[in-house]
C-alpha positions in Angstrom: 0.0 0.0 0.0 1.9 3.5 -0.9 2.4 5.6 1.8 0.2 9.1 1.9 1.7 12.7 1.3 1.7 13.1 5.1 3.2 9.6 5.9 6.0 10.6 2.6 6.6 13.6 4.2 7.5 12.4 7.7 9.7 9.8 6.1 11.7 12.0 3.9 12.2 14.3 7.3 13.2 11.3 9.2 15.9 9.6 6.9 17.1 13.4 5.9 17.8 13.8 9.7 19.3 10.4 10.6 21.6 11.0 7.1 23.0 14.3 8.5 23.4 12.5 12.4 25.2 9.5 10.4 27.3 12.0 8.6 28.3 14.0 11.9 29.5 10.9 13.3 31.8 9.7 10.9 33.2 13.1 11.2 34.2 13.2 14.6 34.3 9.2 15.1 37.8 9.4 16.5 36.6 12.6 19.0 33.5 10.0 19.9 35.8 7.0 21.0 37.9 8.8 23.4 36.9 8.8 26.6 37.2 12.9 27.5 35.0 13.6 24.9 32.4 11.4 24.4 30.0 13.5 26.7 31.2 16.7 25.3 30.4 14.6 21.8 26.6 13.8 23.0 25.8 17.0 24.0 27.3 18.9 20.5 25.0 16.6 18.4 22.0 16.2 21.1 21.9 19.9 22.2 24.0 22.6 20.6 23.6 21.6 17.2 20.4 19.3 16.9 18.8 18.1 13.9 15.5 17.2 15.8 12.7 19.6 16.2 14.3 21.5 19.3 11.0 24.0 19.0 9.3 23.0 22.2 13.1 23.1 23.7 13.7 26.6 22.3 10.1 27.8 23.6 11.2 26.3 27.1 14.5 28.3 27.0 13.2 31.3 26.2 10.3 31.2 28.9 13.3 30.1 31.1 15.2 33.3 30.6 12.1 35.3 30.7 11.5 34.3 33.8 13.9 34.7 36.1 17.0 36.9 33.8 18.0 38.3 36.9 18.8 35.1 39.2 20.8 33.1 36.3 23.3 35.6 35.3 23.7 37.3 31.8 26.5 35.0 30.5 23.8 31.8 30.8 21.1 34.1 29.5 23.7 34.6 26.4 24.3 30.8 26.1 21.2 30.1 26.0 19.9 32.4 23.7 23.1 31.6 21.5 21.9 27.7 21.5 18.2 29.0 20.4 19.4 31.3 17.8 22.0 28.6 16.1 18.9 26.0 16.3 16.9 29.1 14.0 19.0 29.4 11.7 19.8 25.5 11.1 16.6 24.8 10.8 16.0 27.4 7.8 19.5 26.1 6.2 18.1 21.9 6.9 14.4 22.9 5.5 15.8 24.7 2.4 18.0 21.8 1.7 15.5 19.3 2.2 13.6 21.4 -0.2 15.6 21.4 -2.8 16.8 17.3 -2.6 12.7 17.1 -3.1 12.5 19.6 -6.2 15.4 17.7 -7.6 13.6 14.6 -7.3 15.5 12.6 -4.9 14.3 9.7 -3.1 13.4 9.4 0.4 17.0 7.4 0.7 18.9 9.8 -1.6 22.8 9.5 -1.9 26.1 11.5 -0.4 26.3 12.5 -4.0 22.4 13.5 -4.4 23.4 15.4 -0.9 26.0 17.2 -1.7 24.3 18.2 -5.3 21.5 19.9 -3.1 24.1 21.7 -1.0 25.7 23.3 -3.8 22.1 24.7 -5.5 21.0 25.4 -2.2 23.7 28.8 -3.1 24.0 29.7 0.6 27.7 29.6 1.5 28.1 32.7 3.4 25.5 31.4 5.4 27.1 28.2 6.0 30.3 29.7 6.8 27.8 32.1 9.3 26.6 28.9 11.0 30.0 27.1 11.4 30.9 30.5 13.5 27.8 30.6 15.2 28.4 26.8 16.1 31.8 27.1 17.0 31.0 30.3 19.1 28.3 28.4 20.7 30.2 25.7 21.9 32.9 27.6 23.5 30.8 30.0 25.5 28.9 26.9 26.3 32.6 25.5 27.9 33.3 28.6 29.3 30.2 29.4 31.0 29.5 25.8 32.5 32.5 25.2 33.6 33.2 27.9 35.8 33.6 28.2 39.8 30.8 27.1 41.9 28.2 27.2 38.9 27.3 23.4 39.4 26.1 23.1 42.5 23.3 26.5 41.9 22.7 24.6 38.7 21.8 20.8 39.5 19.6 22.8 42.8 17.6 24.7 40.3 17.2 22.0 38.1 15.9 20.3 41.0 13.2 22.7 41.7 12.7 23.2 38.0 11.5 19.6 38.0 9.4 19.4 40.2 7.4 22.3 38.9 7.4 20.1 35.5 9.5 22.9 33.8 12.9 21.2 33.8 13.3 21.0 30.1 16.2 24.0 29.8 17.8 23.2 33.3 18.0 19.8 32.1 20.0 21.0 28.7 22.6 23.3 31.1 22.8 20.1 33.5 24.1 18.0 30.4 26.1 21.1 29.8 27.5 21.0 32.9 28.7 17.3 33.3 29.6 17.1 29.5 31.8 20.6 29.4 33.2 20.9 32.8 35.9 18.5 33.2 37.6 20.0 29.8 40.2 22.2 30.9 39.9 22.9 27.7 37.3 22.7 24.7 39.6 24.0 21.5 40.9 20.5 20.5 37.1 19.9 19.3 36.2 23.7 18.4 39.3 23.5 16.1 38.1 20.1 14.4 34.8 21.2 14.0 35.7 24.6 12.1 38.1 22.8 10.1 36.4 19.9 9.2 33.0 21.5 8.4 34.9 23.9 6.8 36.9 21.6 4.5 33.2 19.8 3.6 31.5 23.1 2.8 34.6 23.9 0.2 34.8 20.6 -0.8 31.2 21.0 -2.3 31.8 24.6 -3.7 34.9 23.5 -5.4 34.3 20.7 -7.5 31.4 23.1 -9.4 33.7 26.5 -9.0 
């Protein structure tokens, strides 16, 4: 029995977003089997850059912040807004590009090749380059925010509290933050490989049609 436009739909958004988690992964395989990093790892692909809906997350966050700005401190107002705002703008670059692999005619289980086609006629690289930045930004305030003096203990408290007023859904994301990010002296060894190699796919793609 063929499948309906609605029940099309959902599968072509499913396999597009478990092709781009497959993708990530191979990326930064070697960054996901060491021990250090494999939380910092989860949290990069589950929270900062997400290719699930995040939009009930992002509402959460920003009712969050609304609420109670003045107790959490500006820089986790700014991290969290900075997560919300690279979340936006993935999502318009992930729905354009699904767009176009569908105008193109590709199959629900299109190709790397059929991929990387759609990338280049998608004709957004500044804004590619803009998200790599805003990603990379993202995750280092992220670091340097979480992993400061004497934030954990106020954080895991609130979340606490947060939970059991059934609103626990942005603490929870700074928690994660907090146990992934913390025990990094430093976060650059991964910041470094992301810009690089996302930058070094995005030309890849440019160059072969220059």
């Amino acid at each position: 029995m063929p499948l309906t436009d609605k029940e099309l739909e959902a599968e072509r958004i499913r396999y597009f977003r478990q092709f781009q988690i497959q993708r990530l992964q191979q990326t930064y395989q070697d960054f996901m089997e060491q021990a250090r990093y494999e939380k910092a790892c989860a949290f990069f692909f589950g929270d900062i850059y997400s290719v699930e809906d995040t939009e009930v997350r992002d509402q959460a966050f920003e009712t969050f912040t609304h609420k109670i700005r003045k107790v959490i401190g500006g820089d986790i107002e700014r991290c969290l807004k900075s997560m919300v705002a690279l979340q936006h703008h993935t999502l318009a670059l992930d729905n354009l590009l699904l767009n176009q692999l569908i105008s193109q005619g590709a199959a629900v289980g299109f190709s790397m090749d059929e991929y990387r086609e759609a990338y280049l006629r998608c004709d957004n690289f500044r804004e590619r380059l803009n998200q790599i930045q805003e990603l990379v930004e993202t995750l280092s305030l992220s670091h340097r925010v979480l992993r400061r003096f004497g934030i954990g203990p106020g954080l895991l408290a609130l979340h606490r509290f947060q939970e059991m007023r059934g609103e626990g859904l942005a603490t929870g994301v700074l928690v994660r933050g907090y146990r992934a990010l913390s025990p990094l002296k430093t976060i650059q060894p991964l910041t470094e490989s992301i810009e690089s190699r996302e930058m070094a796919f995005l030309h890849s793609i440019y160059r072969e049609h220059p």
